[in-house]
C-alpha positions as CSV (number, residue, x, y, z in Angstrom):
1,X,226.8,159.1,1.2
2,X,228.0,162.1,2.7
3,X,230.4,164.7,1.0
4,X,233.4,166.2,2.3
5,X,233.0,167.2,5.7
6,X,233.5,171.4,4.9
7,X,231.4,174.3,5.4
8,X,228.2,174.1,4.7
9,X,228.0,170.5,3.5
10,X,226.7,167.6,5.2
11,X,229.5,166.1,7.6
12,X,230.3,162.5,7.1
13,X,229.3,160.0,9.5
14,X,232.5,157.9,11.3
15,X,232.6,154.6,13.0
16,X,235.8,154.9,15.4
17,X,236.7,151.4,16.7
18,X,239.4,150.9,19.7
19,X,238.3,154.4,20.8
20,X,239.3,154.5,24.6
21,X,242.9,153.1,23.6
22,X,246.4,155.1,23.2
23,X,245.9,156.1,19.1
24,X,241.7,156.9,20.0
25,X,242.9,159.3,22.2
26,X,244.8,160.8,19.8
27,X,242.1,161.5,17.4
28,X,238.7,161.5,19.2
29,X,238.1,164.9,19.3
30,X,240.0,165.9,16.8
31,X,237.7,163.5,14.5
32,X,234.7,164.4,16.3
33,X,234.8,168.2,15.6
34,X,235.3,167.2,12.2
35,X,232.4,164.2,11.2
36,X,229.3,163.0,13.1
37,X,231.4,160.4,15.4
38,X,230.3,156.9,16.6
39,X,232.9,155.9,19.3
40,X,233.0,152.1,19.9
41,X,235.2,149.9,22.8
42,X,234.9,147.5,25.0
43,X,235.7,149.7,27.8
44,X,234.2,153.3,28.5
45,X,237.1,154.9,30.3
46,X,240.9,155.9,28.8
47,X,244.0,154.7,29.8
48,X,244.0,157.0,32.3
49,X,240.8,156.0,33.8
50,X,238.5,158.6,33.1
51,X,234.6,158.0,31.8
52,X,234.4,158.8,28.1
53,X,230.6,158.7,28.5
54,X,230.1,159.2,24.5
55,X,231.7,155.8,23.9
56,X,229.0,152.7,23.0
57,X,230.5,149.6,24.8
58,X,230.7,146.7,21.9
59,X,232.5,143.4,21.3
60,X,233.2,142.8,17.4
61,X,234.6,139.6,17.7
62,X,231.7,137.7,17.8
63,X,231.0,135.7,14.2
64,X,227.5,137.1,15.0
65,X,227.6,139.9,13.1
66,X,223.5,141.2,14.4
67,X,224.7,142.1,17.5
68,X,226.7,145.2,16.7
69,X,225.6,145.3,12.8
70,X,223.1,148.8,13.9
71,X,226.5,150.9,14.7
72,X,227.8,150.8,10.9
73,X,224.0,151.7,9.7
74,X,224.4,154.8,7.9
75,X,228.4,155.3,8.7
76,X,230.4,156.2,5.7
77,X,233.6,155.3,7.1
78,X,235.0,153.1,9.5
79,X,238.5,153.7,11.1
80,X,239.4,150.5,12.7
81,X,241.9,150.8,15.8
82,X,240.5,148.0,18.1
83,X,242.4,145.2,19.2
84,X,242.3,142.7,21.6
85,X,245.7,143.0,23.5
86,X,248.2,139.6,24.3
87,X,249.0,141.6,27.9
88,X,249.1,138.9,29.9
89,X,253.0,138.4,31.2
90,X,252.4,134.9,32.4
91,X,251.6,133.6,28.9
92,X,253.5,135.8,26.7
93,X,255.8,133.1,25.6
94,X,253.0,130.5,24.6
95,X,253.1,130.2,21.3
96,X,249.2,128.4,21.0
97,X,247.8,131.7,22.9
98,X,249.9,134.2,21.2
99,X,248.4,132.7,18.1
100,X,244.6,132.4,18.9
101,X,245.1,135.8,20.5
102,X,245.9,137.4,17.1
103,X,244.0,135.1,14.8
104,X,240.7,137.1,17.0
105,X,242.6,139.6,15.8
106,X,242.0,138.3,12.4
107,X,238.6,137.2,13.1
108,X,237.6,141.0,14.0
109,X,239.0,142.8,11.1
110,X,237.4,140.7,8.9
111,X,233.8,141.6,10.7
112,X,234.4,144.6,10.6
113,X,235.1,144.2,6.8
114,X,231.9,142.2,6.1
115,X,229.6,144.2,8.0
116,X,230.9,147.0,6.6
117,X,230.4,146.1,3.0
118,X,226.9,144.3,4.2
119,X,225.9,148.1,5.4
120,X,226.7,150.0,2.8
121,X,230.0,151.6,4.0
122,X,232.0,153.3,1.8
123,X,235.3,152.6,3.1
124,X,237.8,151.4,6.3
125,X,240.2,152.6,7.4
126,X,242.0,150.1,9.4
127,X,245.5,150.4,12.0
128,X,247.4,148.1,10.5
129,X,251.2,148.7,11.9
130,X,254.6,148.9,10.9
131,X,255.2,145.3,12.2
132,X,253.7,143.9,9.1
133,X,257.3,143.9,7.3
134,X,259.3,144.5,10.5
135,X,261.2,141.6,9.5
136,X,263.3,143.8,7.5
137,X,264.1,146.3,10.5
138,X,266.9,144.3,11.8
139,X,268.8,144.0,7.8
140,X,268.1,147.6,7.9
141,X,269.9,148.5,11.2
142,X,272.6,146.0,10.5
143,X,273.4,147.3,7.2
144,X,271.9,144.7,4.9
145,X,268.8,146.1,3.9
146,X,268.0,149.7,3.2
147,X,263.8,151.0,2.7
148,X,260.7,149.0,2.6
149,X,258.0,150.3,0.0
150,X,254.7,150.0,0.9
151,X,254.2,147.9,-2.1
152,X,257.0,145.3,-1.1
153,X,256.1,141.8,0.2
154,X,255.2,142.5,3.9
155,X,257.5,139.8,6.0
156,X,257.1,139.6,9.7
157,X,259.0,137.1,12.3
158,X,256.2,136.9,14.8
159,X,252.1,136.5,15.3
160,X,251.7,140.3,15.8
161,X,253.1,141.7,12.6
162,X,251.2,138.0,10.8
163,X,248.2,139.4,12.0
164,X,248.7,142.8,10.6
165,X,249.6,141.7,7.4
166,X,246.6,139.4,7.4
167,X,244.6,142.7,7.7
168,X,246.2,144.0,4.5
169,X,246.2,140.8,2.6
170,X,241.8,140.4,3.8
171,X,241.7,143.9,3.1
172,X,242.5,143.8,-0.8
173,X,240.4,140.8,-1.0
174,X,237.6,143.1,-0.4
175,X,239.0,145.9,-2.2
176,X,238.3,143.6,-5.5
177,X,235.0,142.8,-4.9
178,X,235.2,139.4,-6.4
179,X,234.8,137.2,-2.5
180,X,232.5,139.5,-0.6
181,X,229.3,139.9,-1.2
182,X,226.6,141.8,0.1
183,X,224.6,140.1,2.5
184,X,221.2,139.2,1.3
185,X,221.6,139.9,-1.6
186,X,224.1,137.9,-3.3
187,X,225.8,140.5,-5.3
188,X,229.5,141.4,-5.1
189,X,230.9,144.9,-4.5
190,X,234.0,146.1,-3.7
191,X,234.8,148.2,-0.3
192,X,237.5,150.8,-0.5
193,X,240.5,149.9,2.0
194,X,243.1,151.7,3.0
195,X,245.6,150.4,5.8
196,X,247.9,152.6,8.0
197,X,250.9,151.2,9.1
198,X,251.5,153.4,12.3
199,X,255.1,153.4,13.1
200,X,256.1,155.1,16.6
201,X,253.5,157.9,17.4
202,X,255.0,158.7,21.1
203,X,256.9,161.8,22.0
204,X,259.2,159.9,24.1
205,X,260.7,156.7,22.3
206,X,264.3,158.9,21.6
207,X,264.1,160.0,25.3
208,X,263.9,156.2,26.7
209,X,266.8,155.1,24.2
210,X,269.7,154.6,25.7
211,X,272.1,157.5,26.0
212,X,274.6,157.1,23.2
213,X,273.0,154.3,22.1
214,X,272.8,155.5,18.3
215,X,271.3,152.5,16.7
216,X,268.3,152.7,18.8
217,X,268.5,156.5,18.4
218,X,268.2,156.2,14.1
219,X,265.4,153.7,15.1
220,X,263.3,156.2,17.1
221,X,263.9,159.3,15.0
222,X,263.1,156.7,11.6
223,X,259.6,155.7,13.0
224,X,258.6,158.9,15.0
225,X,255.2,160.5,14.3
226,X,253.8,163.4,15.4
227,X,249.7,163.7,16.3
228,X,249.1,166.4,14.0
229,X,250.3,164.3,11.1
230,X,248.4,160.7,12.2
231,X,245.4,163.3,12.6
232,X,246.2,164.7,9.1
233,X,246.7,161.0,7.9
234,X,243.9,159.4,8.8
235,X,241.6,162.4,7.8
236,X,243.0,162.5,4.2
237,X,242.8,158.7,4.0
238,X,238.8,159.4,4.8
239,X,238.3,162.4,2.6
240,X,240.5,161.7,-0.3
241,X,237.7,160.4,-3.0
242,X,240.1,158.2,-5.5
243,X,242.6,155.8,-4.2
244,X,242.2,153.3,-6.4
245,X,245.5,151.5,-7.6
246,X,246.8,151.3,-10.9
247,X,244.4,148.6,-11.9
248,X,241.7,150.1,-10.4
249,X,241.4,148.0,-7.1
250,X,240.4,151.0,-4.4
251,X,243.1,149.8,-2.0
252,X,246.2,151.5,-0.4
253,X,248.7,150.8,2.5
254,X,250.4,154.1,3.6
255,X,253.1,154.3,5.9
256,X,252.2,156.1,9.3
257,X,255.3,158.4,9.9
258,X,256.2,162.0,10.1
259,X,258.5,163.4,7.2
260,X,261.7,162.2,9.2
261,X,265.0,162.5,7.6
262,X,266.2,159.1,9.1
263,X,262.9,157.8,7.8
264,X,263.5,153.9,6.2
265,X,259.7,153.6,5.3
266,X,258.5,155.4,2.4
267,X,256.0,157.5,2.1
268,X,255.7,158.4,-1.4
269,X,252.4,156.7,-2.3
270,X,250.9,158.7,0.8
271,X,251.7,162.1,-0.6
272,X,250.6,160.8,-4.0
273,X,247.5,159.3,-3.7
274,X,245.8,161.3,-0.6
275,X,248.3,164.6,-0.5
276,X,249.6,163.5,2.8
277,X,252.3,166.2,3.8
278,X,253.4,165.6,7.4
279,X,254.5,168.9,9.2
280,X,257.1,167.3,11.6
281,X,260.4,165.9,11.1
282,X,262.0,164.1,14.4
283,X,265.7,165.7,13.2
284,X,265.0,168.9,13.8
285,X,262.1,168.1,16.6
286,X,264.3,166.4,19.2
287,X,268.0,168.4,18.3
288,X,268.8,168.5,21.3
289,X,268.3,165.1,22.6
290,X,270.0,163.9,19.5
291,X,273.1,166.3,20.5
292,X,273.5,164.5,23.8
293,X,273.3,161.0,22.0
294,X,276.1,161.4,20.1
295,X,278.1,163.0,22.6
296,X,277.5,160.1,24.7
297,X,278.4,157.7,22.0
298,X,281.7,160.0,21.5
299,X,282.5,160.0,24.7
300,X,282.1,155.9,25.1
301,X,284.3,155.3,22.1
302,X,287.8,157.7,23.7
């Protein structure tokens, strides 16, 4: 496969799933002026409705893996950010659609998974999210709970953080190497996986909070991250050649967050095992907006 994408030096070749939505937009370029870049969505235009003529239209939740096998020929890593969406306001609260919406969900990540393996990838990189143990966000706010390590049991209280964590459970399975096997062959090998959990990578979630409303505020400032450090993230999750685990198992979940001082996520395994070193911190990035929060709040409580 290729080697690290630096001067001189063959650049790697990246699958980039979901890439007309929010986080694509976010890295395309960025990715593309760094690896040989196969964009893949089922739409060719952003959220802002212009033509991203460079993107291959592709469904990959079809069981029929043949249809879209060709795009991870010769692709050393996948970064996984597609998803099908549960936007529809007149069935949000249907609990039999919200399910089957995310178990395609399910369905996908584990093509994408398979096929990978099947093709000879090297490794994915997948958007799992911060909902896959946002069951312990609430504790945390109120008081009765204080960080969540990556490597604690990932709870969630609804179908969208179930199917995240379903992600990184399928994930390690093959990260061992001991279900999937390549296909034709018969023969086991093990993918390397890691998963992002991307916690709130918007410039504006302490701006829509509330004024004075500080336990919103700590939440926003806790999850913030900034594009330079998901574009730093999800490069050193690519280049970075070990990540195996202490027992060997190439598999990692990192935390997707900027080195915030309010930060109830940790993000020690990150700058261990791929050097992550985030450059932002939402303290000191949004001062002023925090200033005005707690004068509010002041001001509410005389």
């Amino acid at each position: 496969m290729a080697s690290r994408a630096e001067s001189g030096q063959i650049r790697r070749k990246v699958l980039l799933t979901g890439a007309a939505g929010t986080i694509g937009g976010k890295l395309r370029d960025y990715l593309a002026e760094r690896y040989d870049l196969v964009m893949v969505d089922v739409v060719s235009t952003d959220r802002a409705g212009r033509s991203l003529d460079q993107v291959t239209i592709a469904d990959l939740t079809p069981r029929d893996r043949d249809g879209y096998r060709h795009l991870f020929r010769g692709i050393d890593t996948v970064v996984h950010l597609a998803f099908v969406g549960n936007s529809d306001p007149s069935v949000r609260d249907d609990s039999d659609h919200r399910f089957t919406n995310e178990f395609l969900n399910v369905q996908m990540a584990y093509n994408v998974y398979q096929t990978a393996l099947e093709e000879g990838v090297r490794r994915v990189v997948m958007a799992s999210s911060n909902h896959a143990a946002d069951y312990f966000e609430t504790l945390i706010l109120d008081g009765d709970h204080d960080f969540v390590d990556p490597a604690d049991r990932a709870l969630s209280d609804n179908y969208y953080g179930w199917a995240k964590e379903s992600y990184e459970h399928l994930g390690f399975v093959f990260a061992t190497g001991q279900q999937a096997r390549v296909h034709g062959t018969g023969q086991a090998r093990a993918l390397e996986v890691v998963q992002l959990r991307i916690g709130g990578p918007r410039e504006n979630d302490l701006e829509m909070c509330p004024l004075g409303d500080l336990r919103q505020m700590r939440r926003a400032l806790a999850v913030y991250l900034s594009d330079r450090d998901l574009q730093q993230l999800v490069t050193k999750s690519i280049e970075t050649q070990e990540i195996a685990d202490a027992h060997g198992v190439p598999f990692q979940v990192f935390y997707g967050i900027s080195a915030n001082t309010h930060a109830f996520w940790s993000i020690v395994n990150a700058r261990r095992v791929i050097g992550y070193a985030p450059e932002d911190n939402s303290e000191e990035k949004f001062v002023e907006l925090i200033q005005r929060h707690i004068a509010a709040a002041n001001a509410a409580t005389n």
